[in-house]
N, C-alpha and C positions, 0 to 999 in steps of 0.2 A: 470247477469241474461240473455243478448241477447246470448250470447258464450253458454249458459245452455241452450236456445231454440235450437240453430244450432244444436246441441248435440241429441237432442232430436228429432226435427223435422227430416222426412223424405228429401233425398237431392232435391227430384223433389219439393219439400214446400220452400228451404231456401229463394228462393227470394221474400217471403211474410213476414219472420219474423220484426216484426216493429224498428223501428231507435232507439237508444237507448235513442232522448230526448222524443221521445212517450213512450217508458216506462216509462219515471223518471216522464212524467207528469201524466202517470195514478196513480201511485204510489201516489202521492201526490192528488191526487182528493179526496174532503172530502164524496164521496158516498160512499165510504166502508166503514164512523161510522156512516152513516144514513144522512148525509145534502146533499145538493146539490148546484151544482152552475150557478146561469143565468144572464147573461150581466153584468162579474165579482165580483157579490156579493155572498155571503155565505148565505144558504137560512137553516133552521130546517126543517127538513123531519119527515113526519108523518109516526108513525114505523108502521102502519096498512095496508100502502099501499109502504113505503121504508124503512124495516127495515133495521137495524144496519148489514153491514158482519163481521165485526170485530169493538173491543172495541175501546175506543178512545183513550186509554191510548198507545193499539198495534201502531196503527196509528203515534202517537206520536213519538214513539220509532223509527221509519221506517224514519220518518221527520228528527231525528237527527242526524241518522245515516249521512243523506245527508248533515247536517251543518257541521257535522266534517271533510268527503268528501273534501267540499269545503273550509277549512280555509286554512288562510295561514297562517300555523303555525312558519312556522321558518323564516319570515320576506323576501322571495324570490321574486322577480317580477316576477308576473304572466304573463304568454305569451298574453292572453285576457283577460287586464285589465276589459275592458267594457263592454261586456259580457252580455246580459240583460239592460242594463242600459237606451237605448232608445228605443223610438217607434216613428216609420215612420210619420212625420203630412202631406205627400202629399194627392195626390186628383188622386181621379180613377177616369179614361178619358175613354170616350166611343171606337167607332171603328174608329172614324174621329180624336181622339185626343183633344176631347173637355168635359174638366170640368163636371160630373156629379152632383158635389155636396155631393159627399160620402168623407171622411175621410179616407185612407189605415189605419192606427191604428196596422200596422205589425212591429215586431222586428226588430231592425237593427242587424245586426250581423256582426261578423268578421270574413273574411276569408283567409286564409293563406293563402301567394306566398312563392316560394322558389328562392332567387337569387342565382347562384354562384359566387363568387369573383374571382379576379386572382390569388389569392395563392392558391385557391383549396376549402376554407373553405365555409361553405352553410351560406347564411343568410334569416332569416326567418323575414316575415313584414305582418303585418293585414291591411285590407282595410273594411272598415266596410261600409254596403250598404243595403237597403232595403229587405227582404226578402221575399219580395209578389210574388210569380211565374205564381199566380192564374189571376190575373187581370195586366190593364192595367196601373200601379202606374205611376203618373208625376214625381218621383223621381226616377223612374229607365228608364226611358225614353229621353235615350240621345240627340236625334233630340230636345228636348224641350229645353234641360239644356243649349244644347252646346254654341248655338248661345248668352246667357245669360250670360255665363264666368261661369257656375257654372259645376260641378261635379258629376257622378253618386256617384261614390267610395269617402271614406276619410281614410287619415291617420291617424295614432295615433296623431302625430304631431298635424292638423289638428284638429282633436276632442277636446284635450285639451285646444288648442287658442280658440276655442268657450267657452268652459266653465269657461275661466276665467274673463270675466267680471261678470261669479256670484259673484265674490268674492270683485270685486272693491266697491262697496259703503259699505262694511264694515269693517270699521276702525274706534276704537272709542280711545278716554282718557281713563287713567289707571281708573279716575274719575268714568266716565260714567260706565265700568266694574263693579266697585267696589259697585255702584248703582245699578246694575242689581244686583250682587251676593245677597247683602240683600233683596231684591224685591224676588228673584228666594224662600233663604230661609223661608222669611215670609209666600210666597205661599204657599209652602210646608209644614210647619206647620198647616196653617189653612185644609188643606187636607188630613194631619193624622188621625185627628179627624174624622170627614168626613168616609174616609176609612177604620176604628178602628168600626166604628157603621153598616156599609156595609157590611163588612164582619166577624162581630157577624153574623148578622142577613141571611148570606148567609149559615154561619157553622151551626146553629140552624137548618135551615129549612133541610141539608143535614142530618144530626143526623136524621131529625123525618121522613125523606124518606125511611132512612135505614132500620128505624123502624118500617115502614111501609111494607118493601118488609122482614123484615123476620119473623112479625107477619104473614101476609096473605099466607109467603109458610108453617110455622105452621098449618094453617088454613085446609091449601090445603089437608096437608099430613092427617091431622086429618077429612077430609072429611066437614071440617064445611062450606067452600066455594065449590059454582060447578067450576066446569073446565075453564070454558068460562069467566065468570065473573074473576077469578085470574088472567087468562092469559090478559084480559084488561085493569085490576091496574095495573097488576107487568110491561107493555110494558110503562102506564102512569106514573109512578112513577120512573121505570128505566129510562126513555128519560129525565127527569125534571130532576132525579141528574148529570147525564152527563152533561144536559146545567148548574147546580150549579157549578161543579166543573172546567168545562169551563170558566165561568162567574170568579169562586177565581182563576186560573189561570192567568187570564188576570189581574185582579187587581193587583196579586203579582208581576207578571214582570213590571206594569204599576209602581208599588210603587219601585221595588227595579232599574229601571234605571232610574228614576227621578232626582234624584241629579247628576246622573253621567251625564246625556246628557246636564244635565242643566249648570256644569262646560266644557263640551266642548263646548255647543253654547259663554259660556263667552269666553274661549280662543281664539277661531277661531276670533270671535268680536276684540280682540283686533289686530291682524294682520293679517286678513285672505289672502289678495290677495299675501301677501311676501312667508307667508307658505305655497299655494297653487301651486306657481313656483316655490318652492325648492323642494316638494314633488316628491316621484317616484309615479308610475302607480296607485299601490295600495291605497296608502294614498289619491291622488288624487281622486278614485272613492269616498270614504269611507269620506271624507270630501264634495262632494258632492252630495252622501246617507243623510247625515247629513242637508246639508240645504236647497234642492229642492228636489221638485217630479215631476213627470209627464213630463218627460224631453222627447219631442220629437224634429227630425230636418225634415228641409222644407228649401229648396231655398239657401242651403249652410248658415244657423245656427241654432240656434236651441233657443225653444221656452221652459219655466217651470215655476213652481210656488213657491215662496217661501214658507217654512215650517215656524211656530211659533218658535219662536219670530223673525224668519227673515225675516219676511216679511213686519213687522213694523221697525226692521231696515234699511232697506234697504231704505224705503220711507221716514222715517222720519231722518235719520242719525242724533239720537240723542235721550235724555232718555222721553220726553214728551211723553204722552201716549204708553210708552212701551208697558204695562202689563194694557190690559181694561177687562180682564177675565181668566176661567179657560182654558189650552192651552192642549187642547186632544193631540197634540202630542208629549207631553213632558212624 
């Protein structure tokens, strides 16, 4: 798409065309099927004053384009394993170097060096480091770090030895597993039910929307409705089934990787920290997608929250009050 602006733009323009992660993020912005987004939340837009640019379905289609993009299909080690994966938890410092009291809350990123060897061959290494250009970040502020023994840059090396004591407190008996496993499935059955009457009741109300927008363009056509009045059902009854079919969306994917995340949290459970240091790059991210969020570094380590159920394992190391409810993110 940026190679098809260059193309296009005039040459005295190119050096305004935008970076290509500023495309990929407007692309992904949900304002062009009518939502919008404010202090990382997903908001519904009122089509009267934000209507829809395109359907949600198109949107959709454009999203997964990008997932396929990104896989790694044939089991390669990715150059930048981590890629997204933190956010900066230093502190923005005034013009003297002292503490505001703001949060940076900026990506860390990895940026490639190029070494040459003595045989000739190039070797390529990531150094992953704050990305805030704009302000005065404590994490990217060497006079700060230096004298502390800490680091602006990290290695791959480096990043991974932080991340593995997510993995040391769980370890459980073949026991303990096999207690989860029927714990995991009895949940899940009581939630079939549950989500068998949820989504009747969501496929119902879509049928009688449907039904509704093409009785009223009958209507329209046949003059029995005015102009005005059509066009403000058919904007409220078209917005409501998008959020229906949004809504059985979510439930589906919610239902159909339930049991499967629910067998990897049990796997990982039984040897996480051994599987974690045999792992390459990849597996490494992707098992700890799996068990924390909000992973940000500060002060040379880094700081996250465990995800259900690991977060009562980790504290409790053991089956006592596993499972005290239902677990949104399973």
């Amino acid at each position: 798409m940026r190679e098809e602006l260059k193309a296009y733009q005039p040459s005295r323009l190119r050096g305004k065309i935008p970076a290509t992660s500023y495309l990929v993020s407007m692309l992904k912005n949900p304002f062009y099927y009518g939502d919008f987004q404010y202090d990382g939340a997903v908001y519904k837009g009122n089509p009267e004053y934000h209507p829809a640019l395109i359907s949600f379905e198109l949107w959709k289609k454009v999203e997964s384009v990008f997932e396929r993009r990104g896989r790694n299909t044939r089991g390669r080690v990715i150059k930048n394993p981590y890629s997204g994966l933190f956010r900066c938890g230093g502190e923005i410092l005034d013009e003297n170097d002292k503490p505001t009291g703001k949060k940076c809350g900026a990506a860390i990123t990895g940026e490639e060096t190029r070494r040459k060897r003595k045989d000739g061959t190039i070797r390529y290494h990531y150094h992953w480091h704050c990305s805030n250009h704009r302000n005065n970040c404590s994490e990217r502020n060497t006079a700060l770090l230096r004298p502390r023994g800490l680091k602006v840059n990290h290695t791959q090396k480096e990043l991974e030895e932080m991340m593995a004591p997510i993995f040391a407190n769980l370890h459980f008996s073949d026991e303990d597993c096999q207690w989860m496993q029927e714990e995991l499935m009895d949940h899940h059955n009581e939630q079939k039910e549950d989500h068998k009457m949820k989504s009747h009741a969501l496929r119902s109300r879509l049928t009688m929307l449907e039904n509704y927008l093409d009785r009223s363009y009958e209507n329209k056509l046949n003059n029995r409705i005015a102009e005005e009045i059509w066009r403000k059902k058919h904007d409220q009854w078209t917005l409501e089934r998008e959020q229906v079919k949004r809504e059985l969306d979510t439930m589906d994917d919610r239902r159909d990787g339930y049991i499967e995340r629910g067998v990897i949290c049990i796997e990982l459970a039984k040897n996480a920290y051994q599987t974690y240091i045999r792992a390459n790059s990849a597996v490494k991210r992707k098992m700890v997608e799996i068990v924390v969020s909000n992973l940000t570094i500060s002060n040379g380590s880094i700081e996250y929250d465990y995800r259900k159920p690991f977060d009562l394992l980790a504290n409790l190391g053991g089956k006592e009050n596993w499972y005290t409810g239902e677990d949104s993110n399973l």
